[in-house]
N, C-alpha and C positions, 0 to 999 in steps of 0.2 A: 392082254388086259387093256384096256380102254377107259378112259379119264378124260369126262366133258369137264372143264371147269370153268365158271362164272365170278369173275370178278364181282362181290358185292359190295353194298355199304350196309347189307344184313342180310339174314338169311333163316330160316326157324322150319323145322318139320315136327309134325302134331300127329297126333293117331285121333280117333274119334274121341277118345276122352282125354287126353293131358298134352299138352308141351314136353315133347322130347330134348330137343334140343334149339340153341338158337347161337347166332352169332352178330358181331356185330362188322366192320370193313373186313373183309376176309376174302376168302376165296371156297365158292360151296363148289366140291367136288362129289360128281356123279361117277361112281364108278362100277362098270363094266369087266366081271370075267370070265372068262371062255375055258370051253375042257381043255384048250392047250397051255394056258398060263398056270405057273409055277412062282416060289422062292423068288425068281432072281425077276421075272415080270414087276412083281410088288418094289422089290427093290429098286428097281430102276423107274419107277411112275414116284415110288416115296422121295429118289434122291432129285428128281428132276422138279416137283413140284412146288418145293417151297422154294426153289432157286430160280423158277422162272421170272423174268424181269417182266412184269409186266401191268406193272404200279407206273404213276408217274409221278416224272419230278417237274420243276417249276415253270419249261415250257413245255408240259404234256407230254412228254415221250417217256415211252417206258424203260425205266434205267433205274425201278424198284422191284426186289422181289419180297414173296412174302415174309420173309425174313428180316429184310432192310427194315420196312415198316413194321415189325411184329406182329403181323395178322395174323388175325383165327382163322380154321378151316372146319367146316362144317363137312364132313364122308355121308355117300346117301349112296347107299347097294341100289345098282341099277342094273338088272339085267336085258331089259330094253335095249342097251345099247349094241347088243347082238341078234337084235332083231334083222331075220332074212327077210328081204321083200322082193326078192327076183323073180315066184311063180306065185300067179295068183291076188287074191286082193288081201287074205288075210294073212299077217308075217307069222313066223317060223321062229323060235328061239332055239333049234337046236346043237347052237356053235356054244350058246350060252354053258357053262359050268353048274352040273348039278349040284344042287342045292348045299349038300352036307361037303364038298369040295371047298366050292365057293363062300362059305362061313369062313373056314379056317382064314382062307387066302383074303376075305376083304380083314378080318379082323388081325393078321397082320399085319396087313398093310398100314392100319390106323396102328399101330405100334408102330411100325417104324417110323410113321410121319413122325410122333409122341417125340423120337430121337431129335429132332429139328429147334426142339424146346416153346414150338409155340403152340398156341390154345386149340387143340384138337378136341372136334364134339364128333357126335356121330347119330347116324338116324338108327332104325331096329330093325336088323337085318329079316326078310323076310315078311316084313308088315307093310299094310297099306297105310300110305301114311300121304298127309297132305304136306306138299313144299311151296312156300311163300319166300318170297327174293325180290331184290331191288337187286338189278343186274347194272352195275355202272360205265360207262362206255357210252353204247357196253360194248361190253370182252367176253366174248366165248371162245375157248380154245377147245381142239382135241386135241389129247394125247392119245396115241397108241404103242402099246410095247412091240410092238412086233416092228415100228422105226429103231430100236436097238438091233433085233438081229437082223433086218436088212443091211444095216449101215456095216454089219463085222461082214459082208461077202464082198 
């Protein structure tokens, strides 16, 4: 499972016709899953996310996490982010987790975040939808689940 995440001071995804969702400083999380992510993937991008430090305090260093500050996090199903591009000019998504998989698994992953106690919104799983951001930094991180099971060998 895979998690770009963007520091914002907002963040909002729209379909063609309405405002889905919006936030305001927070952190908008693009997330990524694969047919091998499971349960304990979710779990560990949920527990690592809001606890990343990577807010700052009075002389700019990051020694906030989204927690400290109380920020909201905007979730936005991306399966792009397993996009293959090693043959060829046009990418491959077939690391990506199919469809009826990957519902369950993003949609609990936004519950668990929920556990964190701060302002979880969410885009609609499966739609095209337009995402607008103010990225401050900026800060883009990646997370990937798979630095968990690296790290237990």
């Amino acid at each position: 499972m895979r998690a770009l995440i963007q520091r914002v001071s907002s963040a909002k995804v729209t379909n063609s016709e309405k405002l889905l969702s919006s936030i305001g400083v927070g952190l908008l999380v693009f997330l990524g899953i694969s047919e091998e992510d499971d349960e304990d993937d979710a779990k560990y991008l949920a527990d690592k996310i809001p606890t990343l430090r990577i807010f700052p305090d009075t002389q700019n260093k990051f020694n906030y996490s989204a927690i400290d500050i109380n920020a909201e996090m905007l979730v936005v199903s991306q399966f792009t982010l397993y996009a293959n591009t090693r043959r060829g000019r046009r990418p491959d998504f077939i690391d990506a987790a199919k469809p009826e998989i990957a519902q369950v698994l993003y949609e609990h992953f936004i519950t668990l975040l929920q556990a964190s106690g701060l302002h979880i919104s969410s885009g609609e799983f499966q739609t095209d939808m337009l995402v607008s951001l103010v990225n401050t930094g900026p800060v883009t991180i990646m997370i990937d689940s798979e630095d968990m099971k690296s790290s237990r060998r």
